[in-house]
C-alpha positions as CSV (number, residue, x, y, z in Angstrom):
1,X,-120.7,-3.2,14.0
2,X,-120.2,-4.5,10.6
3,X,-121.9,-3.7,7.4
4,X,-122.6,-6.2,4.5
5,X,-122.9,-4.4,1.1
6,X,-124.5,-5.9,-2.2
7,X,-121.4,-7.9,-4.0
8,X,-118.5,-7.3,-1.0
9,X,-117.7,-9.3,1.9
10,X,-118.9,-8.6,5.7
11,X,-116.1,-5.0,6.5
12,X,-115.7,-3.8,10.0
13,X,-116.3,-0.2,10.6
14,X,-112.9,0.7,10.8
15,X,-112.0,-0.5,7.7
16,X,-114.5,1.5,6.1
17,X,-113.3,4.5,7.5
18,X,-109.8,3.5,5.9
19,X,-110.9,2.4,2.9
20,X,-112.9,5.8,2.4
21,X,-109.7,7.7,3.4
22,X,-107.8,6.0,1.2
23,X,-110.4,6.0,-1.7
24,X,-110.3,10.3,-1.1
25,X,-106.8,10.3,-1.0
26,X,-104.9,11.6,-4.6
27,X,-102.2,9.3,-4.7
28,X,-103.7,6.0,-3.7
29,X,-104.3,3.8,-6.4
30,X,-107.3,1.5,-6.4
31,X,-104.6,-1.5,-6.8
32,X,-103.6,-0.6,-3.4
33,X,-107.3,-0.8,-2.0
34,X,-107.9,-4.1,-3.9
35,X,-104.6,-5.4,-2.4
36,X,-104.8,-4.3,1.2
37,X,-108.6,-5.2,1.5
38,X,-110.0,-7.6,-1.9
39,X,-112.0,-4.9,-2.8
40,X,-112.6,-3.8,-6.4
41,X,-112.8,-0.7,-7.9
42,X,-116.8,-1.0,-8.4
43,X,-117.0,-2.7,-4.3
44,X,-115.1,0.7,-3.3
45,X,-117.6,2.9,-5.4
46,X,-120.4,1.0,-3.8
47,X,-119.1,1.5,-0.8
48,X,-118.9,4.7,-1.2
49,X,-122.0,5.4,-2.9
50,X,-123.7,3.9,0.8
51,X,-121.4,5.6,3.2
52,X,-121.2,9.2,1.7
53,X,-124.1,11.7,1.5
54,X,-125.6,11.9,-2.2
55,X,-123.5,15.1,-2.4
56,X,-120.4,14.0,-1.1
57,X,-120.6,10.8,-3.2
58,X,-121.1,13.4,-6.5
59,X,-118.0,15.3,-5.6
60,X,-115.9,12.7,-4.8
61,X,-116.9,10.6,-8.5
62,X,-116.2,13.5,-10.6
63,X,-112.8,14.0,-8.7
64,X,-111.9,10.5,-9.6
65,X,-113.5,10.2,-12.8
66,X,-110.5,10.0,-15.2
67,X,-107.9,10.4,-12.3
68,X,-104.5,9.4,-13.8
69,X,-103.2,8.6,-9.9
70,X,-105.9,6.4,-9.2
71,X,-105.2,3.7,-11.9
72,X,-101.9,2.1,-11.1
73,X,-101.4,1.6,-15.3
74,X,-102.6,5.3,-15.6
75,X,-99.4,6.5,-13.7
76,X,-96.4,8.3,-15.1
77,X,-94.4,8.0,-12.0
78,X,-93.2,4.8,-10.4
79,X,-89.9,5.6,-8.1
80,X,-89.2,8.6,-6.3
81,X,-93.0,9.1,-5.7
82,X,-94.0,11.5,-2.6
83,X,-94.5,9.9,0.7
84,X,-95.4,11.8,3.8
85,X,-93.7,10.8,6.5
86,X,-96.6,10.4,8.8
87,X,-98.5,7.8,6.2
88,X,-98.2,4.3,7.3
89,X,-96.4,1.2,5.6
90,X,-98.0,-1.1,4.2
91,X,-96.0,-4.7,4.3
92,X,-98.2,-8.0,2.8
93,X,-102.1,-6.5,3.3
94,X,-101.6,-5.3,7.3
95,X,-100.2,-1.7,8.7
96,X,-97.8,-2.3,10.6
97,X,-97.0,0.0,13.4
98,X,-94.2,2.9,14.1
């Protein structure tokens, strides 16, 4: 199952669930979204805005309201930056495997 939103292209399931993952995560810029799936920063918040319940949605905005991590430009910190060693690479927009 797909689902088409307003001003994004058609997004299979599982990269919903990814994008949303990486949309929560601290680190992950929207840059990297945009670059891995063509997705701008209002396309995420739509998408997230349709996926998440009202609530969630709420709580997720104001945590990323103003986020310095979540704006590539915003960032202080370019090399040496944590990496867990369980998150997958990312090599020319696919995931490529262990």
């Amino acid at each position: 199952m797909t689902i088409i939103l307003k001003t994004t292209p058609v997004i299979s399931l599982v990269d919903i669930d990814r994008i949303i993952e990486m949309a929560w995560e601290d680190r992950t810029p929207f840059e990297a979204i945009t670059f891995q799936f063509k997705l701008s920063e209002q396309q995420v918040i739509e998408l997230m805005r349709s996926e998440l319940k009202p609530s969630s949605f709420k709580m997720w905005r104001t945590r990323v309201q103003g986020r310095a991590t979540k704006h590539q430009k915003l960032r202080v910190f370019e090399a040496g930056r944590f990496k867990c060693s369980r998150q997958k690479q990312i090599t020319h927009n696919s995931i490529s495997k262990r």
